[in-house]
C-alpha positions in Angstrom: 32.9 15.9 -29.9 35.8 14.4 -31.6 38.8 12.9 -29.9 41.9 14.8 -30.5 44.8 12.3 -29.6 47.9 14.3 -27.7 51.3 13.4 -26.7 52.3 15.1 -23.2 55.9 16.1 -23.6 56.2 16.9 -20.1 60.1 18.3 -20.0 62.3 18.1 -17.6 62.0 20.8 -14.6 58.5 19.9 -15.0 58.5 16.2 -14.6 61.6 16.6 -11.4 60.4 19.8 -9.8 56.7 21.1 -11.0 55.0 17.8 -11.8 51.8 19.1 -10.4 51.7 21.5 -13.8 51.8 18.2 -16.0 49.1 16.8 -14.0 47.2 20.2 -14.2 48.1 20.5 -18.2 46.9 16.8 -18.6 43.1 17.5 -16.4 43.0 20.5 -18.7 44.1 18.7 -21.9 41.3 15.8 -21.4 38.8 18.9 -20.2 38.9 20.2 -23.5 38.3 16.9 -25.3 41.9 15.5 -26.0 43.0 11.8 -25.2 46.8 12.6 -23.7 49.4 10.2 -24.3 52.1 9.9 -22.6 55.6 8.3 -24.1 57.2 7.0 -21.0 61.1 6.4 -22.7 61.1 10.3 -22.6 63.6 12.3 -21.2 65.4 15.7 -22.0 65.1 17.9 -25.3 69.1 18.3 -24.9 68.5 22.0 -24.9 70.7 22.7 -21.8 74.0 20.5 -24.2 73.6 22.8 -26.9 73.1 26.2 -24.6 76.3 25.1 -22.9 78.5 25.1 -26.5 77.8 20.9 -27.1 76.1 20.1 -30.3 77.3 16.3 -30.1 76.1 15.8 -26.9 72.6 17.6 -27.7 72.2 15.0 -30.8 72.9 12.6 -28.9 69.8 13.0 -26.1 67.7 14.4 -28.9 68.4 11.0 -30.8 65.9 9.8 -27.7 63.4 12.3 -27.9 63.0 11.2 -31.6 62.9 7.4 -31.2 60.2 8.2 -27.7 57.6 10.1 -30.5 58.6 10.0 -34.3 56.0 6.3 -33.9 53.5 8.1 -32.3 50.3 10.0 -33.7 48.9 13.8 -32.8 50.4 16.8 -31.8 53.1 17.0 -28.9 52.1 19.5 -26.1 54.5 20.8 -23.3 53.8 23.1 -20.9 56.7 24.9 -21.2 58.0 26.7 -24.6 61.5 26.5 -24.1 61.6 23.2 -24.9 59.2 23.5 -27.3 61.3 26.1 -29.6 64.3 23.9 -29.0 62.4 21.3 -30.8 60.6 23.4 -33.2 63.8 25.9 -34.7 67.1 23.6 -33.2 66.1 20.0 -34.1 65.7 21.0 -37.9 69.5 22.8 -37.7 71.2 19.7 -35.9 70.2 16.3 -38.2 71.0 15.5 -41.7 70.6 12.6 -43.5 67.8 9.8 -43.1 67.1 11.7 -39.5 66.3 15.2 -40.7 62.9 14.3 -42.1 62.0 12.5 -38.6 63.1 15.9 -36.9 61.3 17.9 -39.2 57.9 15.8 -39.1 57.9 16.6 -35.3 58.8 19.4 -35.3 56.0 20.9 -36.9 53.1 19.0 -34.8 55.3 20.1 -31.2 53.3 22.9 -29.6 53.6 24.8 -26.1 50.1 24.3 -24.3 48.7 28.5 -24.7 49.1 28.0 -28.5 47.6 24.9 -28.6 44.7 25.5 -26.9 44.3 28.9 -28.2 45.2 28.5 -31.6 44.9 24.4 -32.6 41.7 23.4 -30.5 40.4 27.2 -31.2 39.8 28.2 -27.3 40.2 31.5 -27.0 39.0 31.0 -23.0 38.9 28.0 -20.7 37.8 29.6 -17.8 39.4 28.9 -14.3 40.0 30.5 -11.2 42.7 32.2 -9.3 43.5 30.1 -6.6 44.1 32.7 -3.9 41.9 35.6 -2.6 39.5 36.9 -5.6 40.6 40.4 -6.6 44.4 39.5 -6.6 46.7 41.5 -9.2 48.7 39.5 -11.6 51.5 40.3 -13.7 52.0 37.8 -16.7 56.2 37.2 -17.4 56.8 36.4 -21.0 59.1 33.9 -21.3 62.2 34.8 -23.7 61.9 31.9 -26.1 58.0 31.9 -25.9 58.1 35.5 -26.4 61.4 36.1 -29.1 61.5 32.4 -30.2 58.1 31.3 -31.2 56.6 34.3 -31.6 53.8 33.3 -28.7 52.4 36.2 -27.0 48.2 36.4 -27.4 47.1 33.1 -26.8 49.0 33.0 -23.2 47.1 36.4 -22.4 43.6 35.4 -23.8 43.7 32.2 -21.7 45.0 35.0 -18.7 41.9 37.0 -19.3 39.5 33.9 -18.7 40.4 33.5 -15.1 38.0 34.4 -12.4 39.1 36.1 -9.4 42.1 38.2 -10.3 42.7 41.3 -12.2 45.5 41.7 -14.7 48.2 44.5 -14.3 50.7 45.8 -17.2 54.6 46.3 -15.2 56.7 48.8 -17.3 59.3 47.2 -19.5 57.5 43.9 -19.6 59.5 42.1 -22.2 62.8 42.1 -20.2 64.3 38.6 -19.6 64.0 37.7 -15.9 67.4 36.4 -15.5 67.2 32.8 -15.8 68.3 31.4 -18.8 69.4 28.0 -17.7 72.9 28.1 -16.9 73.5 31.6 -17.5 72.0 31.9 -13.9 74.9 29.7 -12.8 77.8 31.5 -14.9 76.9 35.0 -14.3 74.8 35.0 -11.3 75.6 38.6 -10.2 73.8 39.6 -13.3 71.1 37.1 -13.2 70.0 38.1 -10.0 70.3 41.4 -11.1 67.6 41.0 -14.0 65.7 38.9 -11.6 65.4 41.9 -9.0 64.4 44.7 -12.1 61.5 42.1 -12.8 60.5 41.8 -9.5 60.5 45.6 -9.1 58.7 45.9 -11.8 55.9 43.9 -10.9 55.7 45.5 -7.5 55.6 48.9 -9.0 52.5 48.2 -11.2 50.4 46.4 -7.9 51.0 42.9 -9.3 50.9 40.2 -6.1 51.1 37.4 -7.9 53.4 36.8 -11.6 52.3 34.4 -14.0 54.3 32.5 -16.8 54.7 29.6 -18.4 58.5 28.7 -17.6 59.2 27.0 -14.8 62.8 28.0 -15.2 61.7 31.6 -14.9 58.9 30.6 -12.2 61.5 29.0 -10.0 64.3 31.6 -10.3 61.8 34.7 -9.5 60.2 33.0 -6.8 63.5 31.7 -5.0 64.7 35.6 -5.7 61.2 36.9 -4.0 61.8 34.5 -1.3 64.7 35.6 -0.6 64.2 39.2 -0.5 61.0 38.5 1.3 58.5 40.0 -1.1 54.8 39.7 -1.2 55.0 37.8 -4.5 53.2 34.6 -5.3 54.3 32.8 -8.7 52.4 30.4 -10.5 52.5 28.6 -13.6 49.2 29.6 -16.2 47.8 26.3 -16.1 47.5 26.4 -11.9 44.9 29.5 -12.5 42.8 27.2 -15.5 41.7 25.0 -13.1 37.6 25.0 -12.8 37.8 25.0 -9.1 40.5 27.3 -8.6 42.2 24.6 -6.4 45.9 24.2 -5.8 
């Protein structure tokens, strides 16, 4: 089997508060054949600068994202699409000049880890196990800028379908935004939470004990919400339920 060479572009809330899902997205990466890179002189996309109204400051940090990969060779993966579409549809709108065709060469080859798999290494299924008591319910949460952004939907749900040990439930109104996005938790929290509780409901109503997603933004705002409220609710990121062993 050929070598497909991969550069881990492991995003922030990832690498500082889930780094166990860029562990988990690397096992699964080399699993499936790929020789993962990682460019160490990485740091953040600048999406959260030019959410907040600051397109200077947001070049500036993406300056660094493009001088960490624009030498390096084979798609960029991240487990985590927000990112993703800020490199895919924002770094194109920010650079002109000698830049732009840096920013447009990567990108094209930056993918979120469903699509990759799914669609670039054709693996409709990867197996894995849920890592909790077999039978559990899960509700997938499609991520707003997975979802709306990149147009990602399938590939997240064939990989879904793959997993041993838990059934898949369908909450009403699943397309609704859970509330997060980024500082728009912090500015409008009232409403945030909000959204966050309709999700949760939601998910409750149609059996679900565990949701699924691919955010760790969204992960970490309706667990700390479920938490608080003291629901049955486990939340996990999709690559936690790939794993062969069905170990956390």
């Amino acid at each position: 089997m050929p070598v497909t060479p991969v550069q881990l572009f492991v995003t922030c809330l990832v690498d500082l508060l889930y780094p166990s899902v860029g562990e988990r997205t690397v096992a699964l990466l080399e699993r499936l054949g790929c020789d993962v890179c990682f460019p160490a002189t990485q740091t953040c996309c600048g999406q959260p600068a030019l959410s907040a109204g600051y397109p200077s400051e947001a070049l500036s940090v993406a300056d660094r994202f493009l001088d960490a990969f624009a030498d390096t060779e084979g798609p960029i993966v991240a487990p985590f699409g927000s990112c993703v579409h800020m490199v895919r549809h924002h770094y194109p709108r920010l650079y002109e000049g000698e830049r732009a065709a840096v920013a447009a060469e990567l990108a094209a080859r930056t993918f979120e880890l469903p699509s990759f798999v799914v669609d670039e290494l054709g693996r409709s299924e990867v197996g894995g196990r849920y890592p909790g008591p077999s039978g559990t319910t899960v509700a997938y949460h499609h991520e707003c800028h997975m979802r709306y952004g990149l147009g990602v939907t399938d590939a997240p749900m064939s990989l879904l379908r793959g997993v041993a040990g838990c059934t898949i439930v369908e909450p009403q109104r699943g397309e609704l935004c859970c509330g997060f996005g980024g500082t728009f938790s912090l500015k409008l929290s009232e409403i945030s939470v909000a959204m966050a509780d309709e999700k949760l409901d939601s998910a409750l109503a149609a059996g679900a004990q565990a949701i699924v997603s691919t955010d760790v933004g969204c992960l970490m705002h309706l667990e700390g919400r479920a938490r608080r409220r003291g629901l049955p609710l486990r939340v996990h990121h999709l690559v936690d339920l790939l794993e062969p062993d069905g170990r956390l």
